[in-house]
mmCIF file of the N, C-alpha and C atoms, coordinates in Angstrom:
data_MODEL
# 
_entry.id   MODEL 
# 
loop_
_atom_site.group_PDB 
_atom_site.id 
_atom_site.type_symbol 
_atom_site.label_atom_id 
_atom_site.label_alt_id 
_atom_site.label_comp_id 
_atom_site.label_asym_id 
_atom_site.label_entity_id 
_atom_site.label_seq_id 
_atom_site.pdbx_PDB_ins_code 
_atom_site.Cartn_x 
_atom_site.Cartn_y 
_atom_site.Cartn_z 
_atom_site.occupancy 
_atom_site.B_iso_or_equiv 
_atom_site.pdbx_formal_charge 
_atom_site.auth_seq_id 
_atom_site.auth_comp_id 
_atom_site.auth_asym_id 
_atom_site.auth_atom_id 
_atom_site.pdbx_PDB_model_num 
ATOM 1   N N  . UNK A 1 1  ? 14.400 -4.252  -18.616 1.00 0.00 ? 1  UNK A N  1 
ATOM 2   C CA . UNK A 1 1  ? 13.987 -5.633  -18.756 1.00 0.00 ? 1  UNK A CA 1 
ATOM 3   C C  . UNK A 1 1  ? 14.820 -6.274  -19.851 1.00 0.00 ? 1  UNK A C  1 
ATOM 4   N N  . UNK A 1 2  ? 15.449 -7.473  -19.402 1.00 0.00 ? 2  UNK A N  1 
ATOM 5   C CA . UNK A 1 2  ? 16.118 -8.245  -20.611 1.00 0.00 ? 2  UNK A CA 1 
ATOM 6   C C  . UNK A 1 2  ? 15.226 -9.229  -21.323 1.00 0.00 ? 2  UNK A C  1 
ATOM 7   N N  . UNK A 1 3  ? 15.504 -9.209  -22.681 1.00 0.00 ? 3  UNK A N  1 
ATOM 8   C CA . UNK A 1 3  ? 14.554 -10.451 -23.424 1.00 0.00 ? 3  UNK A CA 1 
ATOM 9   C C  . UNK A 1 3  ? 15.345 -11.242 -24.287 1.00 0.00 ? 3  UNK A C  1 
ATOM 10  N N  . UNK A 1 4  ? 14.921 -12.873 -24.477 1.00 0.00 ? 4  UNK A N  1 
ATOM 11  C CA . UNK A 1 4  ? 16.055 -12.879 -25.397 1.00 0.00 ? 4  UNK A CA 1 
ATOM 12  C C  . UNK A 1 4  ? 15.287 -13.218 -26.527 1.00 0.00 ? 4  UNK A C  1 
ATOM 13  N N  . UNK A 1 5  ? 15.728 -12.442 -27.514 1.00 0.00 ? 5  UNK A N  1 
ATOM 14  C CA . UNK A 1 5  ? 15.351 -12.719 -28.971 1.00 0.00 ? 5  UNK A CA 1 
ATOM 15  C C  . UNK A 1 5  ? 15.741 -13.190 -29.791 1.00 0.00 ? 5  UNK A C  1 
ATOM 16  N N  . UNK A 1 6  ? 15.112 -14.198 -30.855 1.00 0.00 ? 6  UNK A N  1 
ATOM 17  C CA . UNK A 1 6  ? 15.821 -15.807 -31.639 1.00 0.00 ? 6  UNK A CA 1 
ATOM 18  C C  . UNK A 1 6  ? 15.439 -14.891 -33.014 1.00 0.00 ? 6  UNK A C  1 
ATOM 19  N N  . UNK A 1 7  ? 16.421 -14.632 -33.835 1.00 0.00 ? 7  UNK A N  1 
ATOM 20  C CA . UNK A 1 7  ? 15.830 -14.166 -34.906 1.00 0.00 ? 7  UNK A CA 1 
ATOM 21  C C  . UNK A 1 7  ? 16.524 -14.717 -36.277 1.00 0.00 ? 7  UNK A C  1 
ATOM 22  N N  . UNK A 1 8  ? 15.930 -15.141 -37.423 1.00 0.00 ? 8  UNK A N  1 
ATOM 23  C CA . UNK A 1 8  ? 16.603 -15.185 -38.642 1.00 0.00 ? 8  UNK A CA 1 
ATOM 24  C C  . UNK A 1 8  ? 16.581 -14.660 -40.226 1.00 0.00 ? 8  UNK A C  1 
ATOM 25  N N  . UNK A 1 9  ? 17.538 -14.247 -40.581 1.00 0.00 ? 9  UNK A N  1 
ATOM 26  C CA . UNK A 1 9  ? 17.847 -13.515 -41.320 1.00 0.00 ? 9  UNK A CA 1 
ATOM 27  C C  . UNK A 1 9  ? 16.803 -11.734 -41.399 1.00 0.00 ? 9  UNK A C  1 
ATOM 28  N N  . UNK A 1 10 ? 16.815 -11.377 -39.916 1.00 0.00 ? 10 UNK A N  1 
ATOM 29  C CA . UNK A 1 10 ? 16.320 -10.054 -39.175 1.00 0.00 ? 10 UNK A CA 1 
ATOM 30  C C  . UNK A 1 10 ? 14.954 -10.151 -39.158 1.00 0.00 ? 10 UNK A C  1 
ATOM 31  N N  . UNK A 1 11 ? 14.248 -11.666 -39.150 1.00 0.00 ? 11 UNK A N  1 
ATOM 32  C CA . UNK A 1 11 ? 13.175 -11.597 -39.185 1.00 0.00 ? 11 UNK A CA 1 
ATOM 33  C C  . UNK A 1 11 ? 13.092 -12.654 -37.298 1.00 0.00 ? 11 UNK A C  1 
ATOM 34  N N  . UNK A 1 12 ? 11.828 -11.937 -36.498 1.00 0.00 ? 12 UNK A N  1 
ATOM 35  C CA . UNK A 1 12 ? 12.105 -12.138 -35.113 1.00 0.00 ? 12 UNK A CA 1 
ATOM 36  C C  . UNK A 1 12 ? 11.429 -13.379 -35.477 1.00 0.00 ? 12 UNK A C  1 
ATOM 37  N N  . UNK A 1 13 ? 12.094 -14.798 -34.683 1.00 0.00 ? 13 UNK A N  1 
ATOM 38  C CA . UNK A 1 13 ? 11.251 -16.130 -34.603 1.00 0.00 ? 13 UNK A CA 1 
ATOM 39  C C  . UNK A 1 13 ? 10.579 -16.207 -33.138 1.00 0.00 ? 13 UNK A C  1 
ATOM 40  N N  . UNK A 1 14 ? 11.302 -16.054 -31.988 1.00 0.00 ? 14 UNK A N  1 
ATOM 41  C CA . UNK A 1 14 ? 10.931 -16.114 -30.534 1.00 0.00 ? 14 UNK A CA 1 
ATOM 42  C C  . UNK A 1 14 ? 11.052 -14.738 -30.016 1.00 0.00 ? 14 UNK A C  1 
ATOM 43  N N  . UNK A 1 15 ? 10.617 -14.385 -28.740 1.00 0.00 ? 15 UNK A N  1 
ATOM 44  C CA . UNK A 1 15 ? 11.182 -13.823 -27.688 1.00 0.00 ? 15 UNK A CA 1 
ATOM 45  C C  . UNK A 1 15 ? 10.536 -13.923 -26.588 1.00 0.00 ? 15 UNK A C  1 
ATOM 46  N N  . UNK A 1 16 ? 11.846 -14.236 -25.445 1.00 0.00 ? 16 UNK A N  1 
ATOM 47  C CA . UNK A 1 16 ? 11.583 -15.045 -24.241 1.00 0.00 ? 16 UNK A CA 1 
ATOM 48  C C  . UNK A 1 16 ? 11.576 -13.673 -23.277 1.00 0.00 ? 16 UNK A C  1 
ATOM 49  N N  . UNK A 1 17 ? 10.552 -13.212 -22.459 1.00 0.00 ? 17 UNK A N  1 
ATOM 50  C CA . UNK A 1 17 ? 10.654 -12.408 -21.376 1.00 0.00 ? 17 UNK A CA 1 
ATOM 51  C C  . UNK A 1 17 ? 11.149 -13.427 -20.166 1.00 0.00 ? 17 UNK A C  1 
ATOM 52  N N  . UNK A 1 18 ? 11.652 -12.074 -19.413 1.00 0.00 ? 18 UNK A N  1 
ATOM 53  C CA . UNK A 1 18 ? 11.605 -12.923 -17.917 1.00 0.00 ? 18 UNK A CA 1 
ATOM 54  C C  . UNK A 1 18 ? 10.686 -13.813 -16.952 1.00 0.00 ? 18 UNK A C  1 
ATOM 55  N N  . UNK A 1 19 ? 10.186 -14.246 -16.234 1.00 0.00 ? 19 UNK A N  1 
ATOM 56  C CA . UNK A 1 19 ? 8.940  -14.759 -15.552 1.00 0.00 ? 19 UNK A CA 1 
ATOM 57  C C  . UNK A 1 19 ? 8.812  -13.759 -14.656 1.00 0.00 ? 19 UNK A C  1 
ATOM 58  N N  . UNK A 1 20 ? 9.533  -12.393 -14.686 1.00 0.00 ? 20 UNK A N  1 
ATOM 59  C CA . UNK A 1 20 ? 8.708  -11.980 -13.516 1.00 0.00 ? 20 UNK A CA 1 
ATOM 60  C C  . UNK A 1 20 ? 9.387  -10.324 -13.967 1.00 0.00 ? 20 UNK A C  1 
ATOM 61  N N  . UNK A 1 21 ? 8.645  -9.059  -13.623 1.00 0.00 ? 21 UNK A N  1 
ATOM 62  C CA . UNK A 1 21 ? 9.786  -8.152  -13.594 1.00 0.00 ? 21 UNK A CA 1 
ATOM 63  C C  . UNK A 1 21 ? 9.105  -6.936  -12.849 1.00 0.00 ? 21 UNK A C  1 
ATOM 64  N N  . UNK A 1 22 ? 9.897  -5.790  -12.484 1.00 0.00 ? 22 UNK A N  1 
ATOM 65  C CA . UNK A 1 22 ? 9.641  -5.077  -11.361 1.00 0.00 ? 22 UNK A CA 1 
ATOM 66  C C  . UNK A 1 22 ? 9.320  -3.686  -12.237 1.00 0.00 ? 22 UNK A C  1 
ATOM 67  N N  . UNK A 1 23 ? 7.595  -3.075  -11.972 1.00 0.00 ? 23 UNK A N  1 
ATOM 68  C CA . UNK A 1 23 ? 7.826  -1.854  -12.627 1.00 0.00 ? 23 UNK A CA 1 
ATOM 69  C C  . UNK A 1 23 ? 6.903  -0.714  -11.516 1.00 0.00 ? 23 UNK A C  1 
ATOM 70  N N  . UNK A 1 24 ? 6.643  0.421   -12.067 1.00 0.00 ? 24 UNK A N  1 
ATOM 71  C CA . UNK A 1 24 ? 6.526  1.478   -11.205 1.00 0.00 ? 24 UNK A CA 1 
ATOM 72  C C  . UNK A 1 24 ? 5.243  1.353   -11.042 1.00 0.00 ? 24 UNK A C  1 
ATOM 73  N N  . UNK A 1 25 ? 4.246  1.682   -10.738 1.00 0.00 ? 25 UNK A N  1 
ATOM 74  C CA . UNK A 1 25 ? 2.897  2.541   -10.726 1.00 0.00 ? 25 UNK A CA 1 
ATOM 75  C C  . UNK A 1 25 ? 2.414  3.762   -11.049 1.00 0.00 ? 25 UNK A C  1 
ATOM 76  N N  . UNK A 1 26 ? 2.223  3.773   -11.991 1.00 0.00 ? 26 UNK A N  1 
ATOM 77  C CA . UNK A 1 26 ? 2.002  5.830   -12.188 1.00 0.00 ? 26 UNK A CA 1 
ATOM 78  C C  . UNK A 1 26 ? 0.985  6.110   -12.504 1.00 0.00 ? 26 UNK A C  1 
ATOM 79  N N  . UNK A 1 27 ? -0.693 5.524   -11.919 1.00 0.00 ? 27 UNK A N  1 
ATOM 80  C CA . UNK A 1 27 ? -1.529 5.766   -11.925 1.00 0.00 ? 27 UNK A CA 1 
ATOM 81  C C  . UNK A 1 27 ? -2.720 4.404   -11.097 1.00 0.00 ? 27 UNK A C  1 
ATOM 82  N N  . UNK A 1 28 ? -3.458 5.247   -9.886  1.00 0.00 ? 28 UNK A N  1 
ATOM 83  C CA . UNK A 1 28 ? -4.301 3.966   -9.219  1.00 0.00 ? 28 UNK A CA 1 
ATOM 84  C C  . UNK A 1 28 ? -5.021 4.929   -8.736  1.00 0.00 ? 28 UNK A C  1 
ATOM 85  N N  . UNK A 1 29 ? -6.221 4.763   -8.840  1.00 0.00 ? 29 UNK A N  1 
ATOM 86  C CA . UNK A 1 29 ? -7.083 5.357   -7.681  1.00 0.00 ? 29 UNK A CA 1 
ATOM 87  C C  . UNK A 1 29 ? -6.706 5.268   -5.803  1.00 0.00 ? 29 UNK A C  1 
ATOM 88  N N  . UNK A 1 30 ? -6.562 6.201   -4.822  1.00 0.00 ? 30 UNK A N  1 
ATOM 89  C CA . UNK A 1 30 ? -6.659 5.931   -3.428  1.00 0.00 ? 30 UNK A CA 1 
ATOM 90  C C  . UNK A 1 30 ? -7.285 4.244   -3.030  1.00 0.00 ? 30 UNK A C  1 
ATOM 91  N N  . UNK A 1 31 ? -6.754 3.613   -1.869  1.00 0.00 ? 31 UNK A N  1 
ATOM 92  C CA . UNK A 1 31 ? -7.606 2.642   -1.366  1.00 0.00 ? 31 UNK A CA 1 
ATOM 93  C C  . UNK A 1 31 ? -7.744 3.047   0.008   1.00 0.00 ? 31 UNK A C  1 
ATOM 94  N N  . UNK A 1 32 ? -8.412 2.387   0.115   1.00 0.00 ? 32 UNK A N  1 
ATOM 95  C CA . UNK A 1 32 ? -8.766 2.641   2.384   1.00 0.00 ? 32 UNK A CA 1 
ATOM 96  C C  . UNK A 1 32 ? -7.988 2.325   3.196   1.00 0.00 ? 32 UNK A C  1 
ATOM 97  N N  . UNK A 1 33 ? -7.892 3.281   3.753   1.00 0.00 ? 33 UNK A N  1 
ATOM 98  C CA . UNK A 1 33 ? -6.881 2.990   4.597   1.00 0.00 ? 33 UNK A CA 1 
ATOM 99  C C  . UNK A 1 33 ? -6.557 2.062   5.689   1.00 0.00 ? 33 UNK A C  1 
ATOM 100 N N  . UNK A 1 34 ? -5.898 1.019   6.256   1.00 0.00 ? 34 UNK A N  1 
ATOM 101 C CA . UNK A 1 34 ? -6.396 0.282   7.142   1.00 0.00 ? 34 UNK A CA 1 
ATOM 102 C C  . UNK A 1 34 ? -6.779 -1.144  6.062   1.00 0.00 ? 34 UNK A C  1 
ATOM 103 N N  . UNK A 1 35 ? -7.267 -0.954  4.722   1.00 0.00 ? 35 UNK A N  1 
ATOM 104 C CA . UNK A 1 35 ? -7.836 -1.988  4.023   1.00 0.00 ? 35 UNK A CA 1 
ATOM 105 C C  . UNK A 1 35 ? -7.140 -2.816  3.783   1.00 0.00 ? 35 UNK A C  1 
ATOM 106 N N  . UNK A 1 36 ? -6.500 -4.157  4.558   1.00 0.00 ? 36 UNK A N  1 
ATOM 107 C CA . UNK A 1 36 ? -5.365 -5.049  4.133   1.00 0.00 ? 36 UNK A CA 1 
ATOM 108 C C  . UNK A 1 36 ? -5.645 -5.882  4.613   1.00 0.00 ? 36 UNK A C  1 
ATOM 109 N N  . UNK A 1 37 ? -7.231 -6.688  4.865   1.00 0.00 ? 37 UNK A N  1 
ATOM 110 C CA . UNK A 1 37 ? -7.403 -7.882  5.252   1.00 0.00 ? 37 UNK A CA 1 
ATOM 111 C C  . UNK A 1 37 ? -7.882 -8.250  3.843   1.00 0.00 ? 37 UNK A C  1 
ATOM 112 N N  . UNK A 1 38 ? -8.896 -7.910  3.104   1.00 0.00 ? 38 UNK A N  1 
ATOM 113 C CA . UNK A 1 38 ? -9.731 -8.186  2.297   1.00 0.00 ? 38 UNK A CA 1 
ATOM 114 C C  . UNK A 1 38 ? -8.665 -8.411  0.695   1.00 0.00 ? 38 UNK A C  1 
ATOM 115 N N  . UNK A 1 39 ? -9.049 -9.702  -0.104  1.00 0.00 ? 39 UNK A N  1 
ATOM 116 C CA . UNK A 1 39 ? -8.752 -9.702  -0.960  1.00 0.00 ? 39 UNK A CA 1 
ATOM 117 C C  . UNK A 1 39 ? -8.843 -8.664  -2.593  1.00 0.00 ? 39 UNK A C  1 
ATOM 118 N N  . UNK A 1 40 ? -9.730 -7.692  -2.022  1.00 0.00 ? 40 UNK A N  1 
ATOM 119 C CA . UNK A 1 40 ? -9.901 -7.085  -3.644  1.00 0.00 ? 40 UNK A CA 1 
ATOM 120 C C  . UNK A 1 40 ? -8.881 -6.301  -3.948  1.00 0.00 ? 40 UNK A C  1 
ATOM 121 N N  . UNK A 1 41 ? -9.361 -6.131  -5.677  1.00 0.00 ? 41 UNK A N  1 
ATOM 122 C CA . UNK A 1 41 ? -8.550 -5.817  -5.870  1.00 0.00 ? 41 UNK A CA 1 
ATOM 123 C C  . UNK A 1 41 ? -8.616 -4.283  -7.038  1.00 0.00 ? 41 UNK A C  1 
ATOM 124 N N  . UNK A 1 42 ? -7.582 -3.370  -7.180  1.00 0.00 ? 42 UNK A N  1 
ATOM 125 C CA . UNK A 1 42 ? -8.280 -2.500  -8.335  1.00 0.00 ? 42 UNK A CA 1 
ATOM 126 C C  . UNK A 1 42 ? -7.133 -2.251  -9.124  1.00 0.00 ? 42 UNK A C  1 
ATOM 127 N N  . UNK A 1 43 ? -7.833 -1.583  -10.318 1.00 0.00 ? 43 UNK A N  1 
ATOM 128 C CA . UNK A 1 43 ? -6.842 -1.537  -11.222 1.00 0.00 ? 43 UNK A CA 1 
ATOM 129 C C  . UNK A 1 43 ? -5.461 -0.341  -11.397 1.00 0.00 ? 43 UNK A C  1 
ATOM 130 N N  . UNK A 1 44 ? -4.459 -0.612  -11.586 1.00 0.00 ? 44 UNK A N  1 
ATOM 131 C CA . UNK A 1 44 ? -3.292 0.455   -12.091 1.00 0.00 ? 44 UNK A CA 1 
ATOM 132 C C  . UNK A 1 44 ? -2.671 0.126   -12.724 1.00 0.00 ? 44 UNK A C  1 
ATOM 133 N N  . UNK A 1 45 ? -2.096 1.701   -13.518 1.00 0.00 ? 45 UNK A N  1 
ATOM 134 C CA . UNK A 1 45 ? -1.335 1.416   -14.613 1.00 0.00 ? 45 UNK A CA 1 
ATOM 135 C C  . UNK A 1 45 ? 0.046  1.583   -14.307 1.00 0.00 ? 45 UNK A C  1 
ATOM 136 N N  . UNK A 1 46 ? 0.549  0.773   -14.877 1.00 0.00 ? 46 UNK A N  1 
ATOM 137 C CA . UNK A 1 46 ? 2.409  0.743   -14.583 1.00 0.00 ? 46 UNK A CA 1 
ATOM 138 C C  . UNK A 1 46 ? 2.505  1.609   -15.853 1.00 0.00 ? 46 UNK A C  1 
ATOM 139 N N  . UNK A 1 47 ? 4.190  1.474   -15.583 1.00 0.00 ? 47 UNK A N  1 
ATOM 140 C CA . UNK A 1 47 ? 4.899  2.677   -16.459 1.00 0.00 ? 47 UNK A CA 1 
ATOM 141 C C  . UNK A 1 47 ? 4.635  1.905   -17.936 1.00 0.00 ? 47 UNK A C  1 
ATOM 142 N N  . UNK A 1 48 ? 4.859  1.152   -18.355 1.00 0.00 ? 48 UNK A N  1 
ATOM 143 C CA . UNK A 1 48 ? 4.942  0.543   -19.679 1.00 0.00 ? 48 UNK A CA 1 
ATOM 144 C C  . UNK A 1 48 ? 3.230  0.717   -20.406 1.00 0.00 ? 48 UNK A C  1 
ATOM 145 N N  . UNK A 1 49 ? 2.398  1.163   -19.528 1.00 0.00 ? 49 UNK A N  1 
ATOM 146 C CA . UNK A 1 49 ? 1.147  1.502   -19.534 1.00 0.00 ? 49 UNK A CA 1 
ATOM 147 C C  . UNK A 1 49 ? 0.356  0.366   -20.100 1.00 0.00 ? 49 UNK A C  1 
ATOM 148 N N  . UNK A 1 50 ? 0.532  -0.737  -19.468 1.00 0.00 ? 50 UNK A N  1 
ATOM 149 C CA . UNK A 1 50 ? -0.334 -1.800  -18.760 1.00 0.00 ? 50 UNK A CA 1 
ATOM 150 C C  . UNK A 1 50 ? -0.920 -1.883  -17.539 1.00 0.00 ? 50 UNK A C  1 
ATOM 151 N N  . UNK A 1 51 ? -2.343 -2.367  -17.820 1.00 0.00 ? 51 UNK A N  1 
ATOM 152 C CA . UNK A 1 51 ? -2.824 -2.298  -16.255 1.00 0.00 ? 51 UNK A CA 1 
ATOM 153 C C  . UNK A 1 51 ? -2.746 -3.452  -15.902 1.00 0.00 ? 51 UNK A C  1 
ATOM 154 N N  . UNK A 1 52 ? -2.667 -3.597  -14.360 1.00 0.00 ? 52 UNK A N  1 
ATOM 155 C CA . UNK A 1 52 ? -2.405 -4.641  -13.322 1.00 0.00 ? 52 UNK A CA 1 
ATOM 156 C C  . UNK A 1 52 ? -3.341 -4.579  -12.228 1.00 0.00 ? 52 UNK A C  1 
ATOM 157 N N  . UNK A 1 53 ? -4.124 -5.852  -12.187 1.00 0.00 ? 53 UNK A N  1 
ATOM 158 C CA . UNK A 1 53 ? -5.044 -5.687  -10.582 1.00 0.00 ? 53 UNK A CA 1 
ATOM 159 C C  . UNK A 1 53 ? -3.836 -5.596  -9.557  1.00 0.00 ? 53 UNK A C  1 
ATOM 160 N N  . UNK A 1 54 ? -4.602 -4.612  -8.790  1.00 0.00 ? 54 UNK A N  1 
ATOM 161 C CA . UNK A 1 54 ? -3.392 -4.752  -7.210  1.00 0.00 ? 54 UNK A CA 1 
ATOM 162 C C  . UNK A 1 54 ? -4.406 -5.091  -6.381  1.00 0.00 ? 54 UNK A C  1 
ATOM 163 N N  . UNK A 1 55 ? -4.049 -5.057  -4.909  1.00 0.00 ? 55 UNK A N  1 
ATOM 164 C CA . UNK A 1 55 ? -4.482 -4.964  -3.254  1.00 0.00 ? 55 UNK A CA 1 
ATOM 165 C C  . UNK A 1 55 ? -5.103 -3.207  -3.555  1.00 0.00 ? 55 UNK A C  1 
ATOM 166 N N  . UNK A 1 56 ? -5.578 -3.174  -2.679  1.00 0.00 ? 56 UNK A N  1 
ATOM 167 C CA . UNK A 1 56 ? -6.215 -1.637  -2.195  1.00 0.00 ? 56 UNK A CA 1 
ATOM 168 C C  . UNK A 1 56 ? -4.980 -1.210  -1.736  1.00 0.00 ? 56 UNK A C  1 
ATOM 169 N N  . UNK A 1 57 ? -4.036 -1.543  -1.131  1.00 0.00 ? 57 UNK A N  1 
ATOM 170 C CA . UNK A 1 57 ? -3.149 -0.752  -0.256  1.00 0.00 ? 57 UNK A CA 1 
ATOM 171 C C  . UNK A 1 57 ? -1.963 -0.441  -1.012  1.00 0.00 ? 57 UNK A C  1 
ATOM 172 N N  . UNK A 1 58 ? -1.660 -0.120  -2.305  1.00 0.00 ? 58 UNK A N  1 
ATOM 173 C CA . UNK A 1 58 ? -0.611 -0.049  -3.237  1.00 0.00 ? 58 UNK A CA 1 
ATOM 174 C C  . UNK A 1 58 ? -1.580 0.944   -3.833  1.00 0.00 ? 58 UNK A C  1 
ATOM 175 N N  . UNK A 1 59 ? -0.227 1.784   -3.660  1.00 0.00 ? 59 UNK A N  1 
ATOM 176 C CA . UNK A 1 59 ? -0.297 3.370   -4.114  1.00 0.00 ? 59 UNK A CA 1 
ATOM 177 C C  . UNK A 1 59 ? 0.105  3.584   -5.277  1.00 0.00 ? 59 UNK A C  1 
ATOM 178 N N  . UNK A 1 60 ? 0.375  5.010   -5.738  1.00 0.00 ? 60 UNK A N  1 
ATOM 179 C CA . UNK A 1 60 ? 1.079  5.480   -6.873  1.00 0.00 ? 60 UNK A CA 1 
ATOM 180 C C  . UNK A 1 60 ? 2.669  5.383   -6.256  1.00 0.00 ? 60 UNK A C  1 
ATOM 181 N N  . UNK A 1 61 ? 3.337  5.398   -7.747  1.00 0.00 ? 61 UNK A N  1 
ATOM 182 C CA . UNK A 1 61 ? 4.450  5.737   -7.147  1.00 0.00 ? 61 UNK A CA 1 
ATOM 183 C C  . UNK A 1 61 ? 5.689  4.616   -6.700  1.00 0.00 ? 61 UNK A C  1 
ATOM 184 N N  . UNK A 1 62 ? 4.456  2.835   -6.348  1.00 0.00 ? 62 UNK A N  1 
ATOM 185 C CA . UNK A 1 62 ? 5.250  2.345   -5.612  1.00 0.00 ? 62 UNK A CA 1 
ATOM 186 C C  . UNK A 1 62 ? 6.177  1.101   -6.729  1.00 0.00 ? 62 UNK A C  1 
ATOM 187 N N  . UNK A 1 63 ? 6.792  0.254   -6.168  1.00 0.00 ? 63 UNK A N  1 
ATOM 188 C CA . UNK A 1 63 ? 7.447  -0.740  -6.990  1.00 0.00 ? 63 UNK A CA 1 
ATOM 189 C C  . UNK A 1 63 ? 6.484  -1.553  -7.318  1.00 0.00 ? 63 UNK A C  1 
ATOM 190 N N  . UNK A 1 64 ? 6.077  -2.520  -8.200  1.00 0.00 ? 64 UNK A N  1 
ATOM 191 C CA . UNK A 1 64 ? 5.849  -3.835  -8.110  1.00 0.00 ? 64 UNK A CA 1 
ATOM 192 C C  . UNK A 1 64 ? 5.733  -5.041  -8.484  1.00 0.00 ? 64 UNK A C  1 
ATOM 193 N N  . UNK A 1 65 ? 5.872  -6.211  -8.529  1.00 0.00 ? 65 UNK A N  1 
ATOM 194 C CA . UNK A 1 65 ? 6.289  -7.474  -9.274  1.00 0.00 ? 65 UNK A CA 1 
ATOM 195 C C  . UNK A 1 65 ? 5.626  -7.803  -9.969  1.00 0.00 ? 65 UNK A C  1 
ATOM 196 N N  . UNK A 1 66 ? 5.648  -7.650  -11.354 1.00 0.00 ? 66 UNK A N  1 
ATOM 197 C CA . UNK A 1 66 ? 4.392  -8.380  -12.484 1.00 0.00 ? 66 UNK A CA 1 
ATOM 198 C C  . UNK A 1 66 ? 5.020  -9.662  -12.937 1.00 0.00 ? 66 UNK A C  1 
ATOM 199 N N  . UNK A 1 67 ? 3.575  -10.590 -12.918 1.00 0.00 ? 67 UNK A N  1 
ATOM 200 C CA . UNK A 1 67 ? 4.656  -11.727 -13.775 1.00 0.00 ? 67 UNK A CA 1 
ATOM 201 C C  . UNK A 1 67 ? 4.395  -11.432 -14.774 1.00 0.00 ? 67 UNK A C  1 
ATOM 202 N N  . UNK A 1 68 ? 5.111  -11.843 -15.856 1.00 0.00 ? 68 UNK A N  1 
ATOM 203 C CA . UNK A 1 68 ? 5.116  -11.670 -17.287 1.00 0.00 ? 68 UNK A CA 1 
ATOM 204 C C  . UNK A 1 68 ? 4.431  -12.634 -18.042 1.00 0.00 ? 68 UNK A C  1 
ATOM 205 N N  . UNK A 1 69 ? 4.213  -13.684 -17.425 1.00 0.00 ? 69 UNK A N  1 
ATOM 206 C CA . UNK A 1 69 ? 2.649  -14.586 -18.120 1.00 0.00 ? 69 UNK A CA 1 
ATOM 207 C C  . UNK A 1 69 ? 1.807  -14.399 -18.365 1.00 0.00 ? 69 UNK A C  1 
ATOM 208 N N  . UNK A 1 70 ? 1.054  -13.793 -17.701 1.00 0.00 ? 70 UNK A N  1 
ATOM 209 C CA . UNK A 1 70 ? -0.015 -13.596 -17.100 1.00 0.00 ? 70 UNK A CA 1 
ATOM 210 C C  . UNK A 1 70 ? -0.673 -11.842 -16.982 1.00 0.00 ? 70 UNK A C  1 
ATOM 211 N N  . UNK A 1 71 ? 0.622  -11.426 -16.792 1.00 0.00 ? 71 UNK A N  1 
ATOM 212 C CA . UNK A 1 71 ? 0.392  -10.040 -16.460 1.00 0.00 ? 71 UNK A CA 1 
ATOM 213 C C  . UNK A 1 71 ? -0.616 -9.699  -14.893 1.00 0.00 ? 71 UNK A C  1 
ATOM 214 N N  . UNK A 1 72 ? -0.459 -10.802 -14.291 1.00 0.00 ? 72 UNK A N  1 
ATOM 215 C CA . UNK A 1 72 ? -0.767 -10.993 -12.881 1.00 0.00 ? 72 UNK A CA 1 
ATOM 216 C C  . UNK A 1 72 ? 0.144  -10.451 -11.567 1.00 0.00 ? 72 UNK A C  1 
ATOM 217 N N  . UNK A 1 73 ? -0.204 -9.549  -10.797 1.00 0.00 ? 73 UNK A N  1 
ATOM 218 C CA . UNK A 1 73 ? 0.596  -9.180  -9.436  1.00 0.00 ? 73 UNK A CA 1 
ATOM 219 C C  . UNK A 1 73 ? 0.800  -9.730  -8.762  1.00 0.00 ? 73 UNK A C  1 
ATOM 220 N N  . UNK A 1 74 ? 1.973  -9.847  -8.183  1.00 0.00 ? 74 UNK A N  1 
ATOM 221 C CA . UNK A 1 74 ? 2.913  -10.631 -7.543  1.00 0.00 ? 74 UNK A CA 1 
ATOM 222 C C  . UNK A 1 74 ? 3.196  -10.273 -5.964  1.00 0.00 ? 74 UNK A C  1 
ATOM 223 N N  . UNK A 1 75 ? 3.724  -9.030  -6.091  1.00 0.00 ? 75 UNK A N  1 
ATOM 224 C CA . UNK A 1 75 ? 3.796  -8.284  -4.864  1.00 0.00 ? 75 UNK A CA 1 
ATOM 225 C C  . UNK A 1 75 ? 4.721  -6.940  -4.803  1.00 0.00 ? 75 UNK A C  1 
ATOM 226 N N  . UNK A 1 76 ? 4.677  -6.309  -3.659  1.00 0.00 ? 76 UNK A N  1 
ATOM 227 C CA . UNK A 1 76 ? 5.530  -4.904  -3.311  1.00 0.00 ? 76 UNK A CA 1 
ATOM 228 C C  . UNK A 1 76 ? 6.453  -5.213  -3.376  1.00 0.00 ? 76 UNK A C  1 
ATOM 229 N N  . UNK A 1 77 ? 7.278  -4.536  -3.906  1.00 0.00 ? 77 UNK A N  1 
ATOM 230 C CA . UNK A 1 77 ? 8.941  -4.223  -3.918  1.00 0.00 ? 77 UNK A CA 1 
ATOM 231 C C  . UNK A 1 77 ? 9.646  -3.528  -2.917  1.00 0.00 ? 77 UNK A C  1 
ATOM 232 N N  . UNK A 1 78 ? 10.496 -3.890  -2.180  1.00 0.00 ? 78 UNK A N  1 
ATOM 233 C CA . UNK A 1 78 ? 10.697 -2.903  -0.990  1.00 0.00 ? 78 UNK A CA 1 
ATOM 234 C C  . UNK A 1 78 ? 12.151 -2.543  -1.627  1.00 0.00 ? 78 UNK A C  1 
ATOM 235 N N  . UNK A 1 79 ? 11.890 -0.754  -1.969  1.00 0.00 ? 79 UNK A N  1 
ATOM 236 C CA . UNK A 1 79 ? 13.400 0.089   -2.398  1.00 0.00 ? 79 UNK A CA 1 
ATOM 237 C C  . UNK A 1 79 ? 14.669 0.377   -1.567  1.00 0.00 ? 79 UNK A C  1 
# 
């Protein structure tokens, strides 16, 4: 992830994340299978070990788009 950081005399004033960025999943409980009409949603932790509500149907393992505002899901990443 790139950020840009405003700093003076080594003391940090800003830093701007991206609006959006792509990370792993490495921890979610199973969802049902078939479950991809219904809006809910459960929790997993990405690699940076923040959690993110997903869909039921996002596994471990997979890509996916966080925005960085919000820390709100975005969607699957296709590798």
């Amino acid at each position: 992830v790139e950020a840009m950081v405003h700093a003076a005399s080594e003391t940090v004033l800003t830093c701007e994340l991206p609006p959006h960025v792509k990370l792993r999943v490495t921890y979610t409980e199973p969802g049902l299978k078939g479950d991809t009409a219904t809006n809910t949603l459960k929790p997993a932790t990405v690699e940076t070990g923040a959690e993110v509500r997903v869909p039921l149907f996002i596994q471990e393992g997979e890509l996916i788009e966080v925005d960085t505002r919000d820390g709100s899901y975005i969607g699957r990443v296709k590798e």
